[in-house]
N, C-alpha and C positions, 0 to 999 in steps of 0.2 A: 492324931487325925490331921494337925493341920499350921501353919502358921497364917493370922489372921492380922492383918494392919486395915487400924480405922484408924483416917488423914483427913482432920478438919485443917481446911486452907482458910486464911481468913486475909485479907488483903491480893485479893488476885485481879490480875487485869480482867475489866469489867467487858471487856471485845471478845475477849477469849470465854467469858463462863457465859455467852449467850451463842454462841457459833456452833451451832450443829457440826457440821465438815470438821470445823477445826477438833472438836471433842472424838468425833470417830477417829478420826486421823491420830490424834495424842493417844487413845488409848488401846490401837491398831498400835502404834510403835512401844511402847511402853509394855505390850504383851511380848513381843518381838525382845525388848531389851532385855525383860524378867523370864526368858526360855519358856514361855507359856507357850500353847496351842491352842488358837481360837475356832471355836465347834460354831459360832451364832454371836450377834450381836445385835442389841434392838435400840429403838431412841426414841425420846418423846419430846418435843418441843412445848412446852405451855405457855399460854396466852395470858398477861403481854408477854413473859420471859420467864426466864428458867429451862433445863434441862435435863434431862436422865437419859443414861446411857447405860446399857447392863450387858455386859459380855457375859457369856455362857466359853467356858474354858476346860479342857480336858483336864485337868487341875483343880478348879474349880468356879470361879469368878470373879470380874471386877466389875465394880460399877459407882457412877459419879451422875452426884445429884446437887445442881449449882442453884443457887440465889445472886444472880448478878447485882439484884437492887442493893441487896448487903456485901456484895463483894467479895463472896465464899460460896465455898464447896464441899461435899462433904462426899469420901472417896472409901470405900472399902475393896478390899485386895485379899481375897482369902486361896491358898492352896494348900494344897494335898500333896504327898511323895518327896524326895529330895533333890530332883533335878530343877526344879521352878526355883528362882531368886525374884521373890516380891518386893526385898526392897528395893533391889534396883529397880524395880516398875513405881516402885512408890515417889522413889528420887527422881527418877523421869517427869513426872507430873506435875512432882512440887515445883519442879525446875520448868517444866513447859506451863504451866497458868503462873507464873511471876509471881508467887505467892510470899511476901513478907513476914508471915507470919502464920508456919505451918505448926501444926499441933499431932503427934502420932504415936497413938497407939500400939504398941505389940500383943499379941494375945498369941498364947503357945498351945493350941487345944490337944488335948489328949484324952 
């Protein structure tokens, strides 16, 4: 069916996991670097902080869901077919929130 990367960041710039802009924009490129196609993208700002961003993708989806108070994020990257490369969308990410101490999952569903 799919190959599925769960990417707990845990040391990531605390600017970046509260930035709306910055978050679309990162995972606007990061669909672009993993040959993804993005159908829809949504976002939600919560009060004081934190954010989720959930891509809808002809593939199938990414989406990142940050605690800047802890300084982590927690990222899934699931697709479908053979021409998508997830991890390089996954490596884009861990490398654009600065993250010191990335943790990632593969999961190979079938």
């Amino acid at each position: 069916m799919g190959d599925h990367f769960l990417v707990n960041l845990y040391e990531c710039d605390i600017v970046k996991l509260n930035d709306e802009k910055f978050l679309v924009e990162m995972l606007e490129q990061a669909i672009i670097k993993g040959k993804m196609t993005l159908l829809n993208l949504v976002t939600h700002k919560f009060e004081p902080q934190g954010i989720t961003v959930v891509a809808l993708l002809s593939e199938s989806h990414i989406s990142i869901h940050t605690w800047p108070e802890k300084f982590c994020c927690a990222v899934d990257v699931y697709t479908c077919g053979t021409e998508a490369r997830p991890q390089l969308a996954c490596e884009y990410i861990i490398e654009a929130l600065e993250s010191k101490n990335p943790k990632t999952t593969h999961v190979v569903r079938v």
